[in-house]
Structure formats: structure tokens, C-alpha cells
C-alpha positions as CSV (number, residue, x, y, z in Angstrom):
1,X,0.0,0.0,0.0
2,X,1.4,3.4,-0.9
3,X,0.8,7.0,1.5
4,X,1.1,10.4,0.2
5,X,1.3,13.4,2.1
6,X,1.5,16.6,1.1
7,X,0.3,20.6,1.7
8,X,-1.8,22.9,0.3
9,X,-1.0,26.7,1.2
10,X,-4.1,29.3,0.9
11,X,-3.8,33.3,1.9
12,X,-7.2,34.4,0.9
13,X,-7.5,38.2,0.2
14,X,-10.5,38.5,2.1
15,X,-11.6,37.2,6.1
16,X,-14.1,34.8,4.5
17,X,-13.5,32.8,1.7
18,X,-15.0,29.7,-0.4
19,X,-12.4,28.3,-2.5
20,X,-12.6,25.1,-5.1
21,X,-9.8,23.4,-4.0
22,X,-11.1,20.4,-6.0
23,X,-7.9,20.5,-8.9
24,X,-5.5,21.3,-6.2
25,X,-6.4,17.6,-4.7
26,X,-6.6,15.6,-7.9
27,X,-3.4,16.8,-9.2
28,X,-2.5,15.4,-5.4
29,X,-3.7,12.2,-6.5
30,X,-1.6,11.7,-9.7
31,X,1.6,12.4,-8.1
32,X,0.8,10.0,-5.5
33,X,0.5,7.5,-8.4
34,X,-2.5,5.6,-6.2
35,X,-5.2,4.2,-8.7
36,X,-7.6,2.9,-6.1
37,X,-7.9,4.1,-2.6
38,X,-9.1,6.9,0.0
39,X,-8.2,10.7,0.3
40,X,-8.7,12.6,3.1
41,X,-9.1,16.2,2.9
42,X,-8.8,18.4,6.1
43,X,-7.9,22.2,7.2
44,X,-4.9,22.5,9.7
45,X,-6.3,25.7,11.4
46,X,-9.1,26.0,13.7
47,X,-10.7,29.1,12.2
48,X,-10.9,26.9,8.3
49,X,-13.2,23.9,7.2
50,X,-12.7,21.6,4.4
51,X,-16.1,20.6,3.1
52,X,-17.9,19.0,-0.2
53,X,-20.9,20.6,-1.9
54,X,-21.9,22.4,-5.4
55,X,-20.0,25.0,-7.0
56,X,-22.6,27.3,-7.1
57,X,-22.4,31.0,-6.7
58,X,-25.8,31.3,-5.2
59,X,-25.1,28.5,-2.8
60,X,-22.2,30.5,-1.7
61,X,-23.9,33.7,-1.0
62,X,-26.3,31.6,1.2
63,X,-23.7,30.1,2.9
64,X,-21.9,33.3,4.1
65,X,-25.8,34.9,4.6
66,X,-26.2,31.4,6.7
67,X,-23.3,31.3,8.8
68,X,-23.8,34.8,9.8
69,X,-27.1,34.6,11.0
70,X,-25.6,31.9,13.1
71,X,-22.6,33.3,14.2
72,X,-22.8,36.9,13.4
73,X,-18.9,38.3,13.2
74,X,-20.0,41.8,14.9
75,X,-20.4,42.8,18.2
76,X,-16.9,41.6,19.0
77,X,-18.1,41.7,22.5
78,X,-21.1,39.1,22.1
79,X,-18.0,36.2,22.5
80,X,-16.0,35.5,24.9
81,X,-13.6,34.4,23.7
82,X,-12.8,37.8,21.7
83,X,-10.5,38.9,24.7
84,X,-7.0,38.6,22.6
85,X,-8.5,38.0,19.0
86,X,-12.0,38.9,17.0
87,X,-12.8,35.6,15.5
88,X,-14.7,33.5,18.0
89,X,-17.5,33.8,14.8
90,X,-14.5,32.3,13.1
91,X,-14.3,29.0,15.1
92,X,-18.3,28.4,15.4
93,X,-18.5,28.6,11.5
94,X,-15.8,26.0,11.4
95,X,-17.3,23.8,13.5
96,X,-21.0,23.8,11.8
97,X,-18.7,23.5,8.1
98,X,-16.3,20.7,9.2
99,X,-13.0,20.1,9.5
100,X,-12.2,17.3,6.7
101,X,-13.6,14.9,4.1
102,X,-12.5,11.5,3.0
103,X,-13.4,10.8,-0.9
104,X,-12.6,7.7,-2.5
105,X,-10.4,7.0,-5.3
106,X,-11.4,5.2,-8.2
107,X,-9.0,4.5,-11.3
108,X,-6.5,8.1,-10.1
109,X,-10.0,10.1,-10.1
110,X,-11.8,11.8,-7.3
111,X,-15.2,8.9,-7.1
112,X,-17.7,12.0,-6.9
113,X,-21.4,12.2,-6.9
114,X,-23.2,14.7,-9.4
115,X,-22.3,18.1,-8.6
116,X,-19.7,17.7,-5.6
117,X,-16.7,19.6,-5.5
118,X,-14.5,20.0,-2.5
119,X,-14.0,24.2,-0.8
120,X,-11.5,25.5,1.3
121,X,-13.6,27.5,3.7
122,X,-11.6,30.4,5.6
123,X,-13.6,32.3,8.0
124,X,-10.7,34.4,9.7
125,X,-8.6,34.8,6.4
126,X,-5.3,37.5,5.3
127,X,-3.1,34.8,7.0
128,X,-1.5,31.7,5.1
129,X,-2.5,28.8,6.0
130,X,-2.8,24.7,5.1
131,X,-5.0,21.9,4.1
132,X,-3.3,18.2,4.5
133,X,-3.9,16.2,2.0
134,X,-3.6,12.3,3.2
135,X,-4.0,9.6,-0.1
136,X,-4.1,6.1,0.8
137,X,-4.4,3.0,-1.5
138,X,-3.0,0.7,-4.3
């Protein structure tokens, strides 16, 4: 059985962020040379989410309209844990987005459903940071 690690570096522009990160991990997959096996997907920071849905712009703007009614980024002072940073919004998002995903992989190709891409959520972004990408398999 052959592993493959490697990391994926993101500074988004911006303190929230959706990114397709979908190319990023199948070019993973052929340089791990594994044909049939299991790749997980996860964000190294506690502020980020790794997470699989449609690429669809609308989707996204009800995400961030989502997650804000949830945890609203503003007042600072409604958290807290805002005593040293502002992003205790940051943290909640992550945990309602995820942390990782596991997709299988079937002759070197992400085995998707319709639709299903994989996003790089960054909720406290302007800082680099990492996504581990883990393949498994044959």
C-alpha cells in the first residue's frame, strides 16, 4: 500500500472565503501515483473547514448569509472568547462547516457524486494557511 502526504497553502485576500480546492487535490492524487484508494481532505487551522458541496455562486452567498445569521462576526463583544482575537464567529462557523472529508479514489480520479466539488472555507482569512492532503491506497 502506498501513503502520500503533502500541503496545500491558501492566503485568501479576504476574512471569509470559499475556494474550489477540487484541482489542487486531484493533481495530489496523480503524483501519488495511487489508482484505487481513499483521500482525506482536512484544514490544519481551527478558524478553516474543508467541506464538499456544489460549486454554485448562489449557494455560496447563502452560505456566508447562513453562517452569519448563526454566528454573526459583529459585536466583537457578544463572545467570549474575543479577549485577545476577534474571530470567535471564526471557530463556530468551522465547526458547523467541518474540519475534513475523505473521498474515494477510483482508477486516479476523485469517485464524486453529481455536482460535488471540494471548498476551502476560511472564515478568519489575510493569513497563510494549510490543508493536509492524506492519499491512501493501491
Amino acid at each position: 500500500m502506498k501513503s502520500f502526504r503533502k500541503e496545500l497553502w491558501f492566503k485568501t485576500p479576504t476574512r471569509r472565503q470559499l475556494v474550489n480546492i477540487t484541482p489542487e487535490v486531484q493533481n495530489c492524487i496523480i503524483e501519488s501515483g495511487v489508482k484505487e484508494g481513499l483521500c482525506l481532505i482536512n484544514a490544519m487551522h481551527i478558524t478553516a473547514s474543508v467541506f464538499i458541496n456544489d460549486d454554485e455562486s448562489g449557494l455560496h452567498h447563502d452560505y456566508e448569509v447562513w453562517l452569519e445569521k448563526l454566528a454573526p462576526e459583529k459585536p466583537y463583544s457578544q463572545y467570549r472568547h474575543n479577549t485577545f482575537e476577534d474571530n470567535a464567529d471564526a471557530h463556530l462557523k468551522r465547526t458547523v462547516m467541518g474540519r475534513e472529508v475523505v473521498v474515494a479514489i477510483t482508477d486516479s480520479r476523485l469517485d464524486f457524486g453529481p455536482w460535488e466539488q471540494i471548498f476551502y472555507g476560511e472564515f478568519d482569512g489575510k493569513r497563510k494557511k494549510r490543508v493536509l492532503v492524506k492519499i491512501i491506497g493501491e
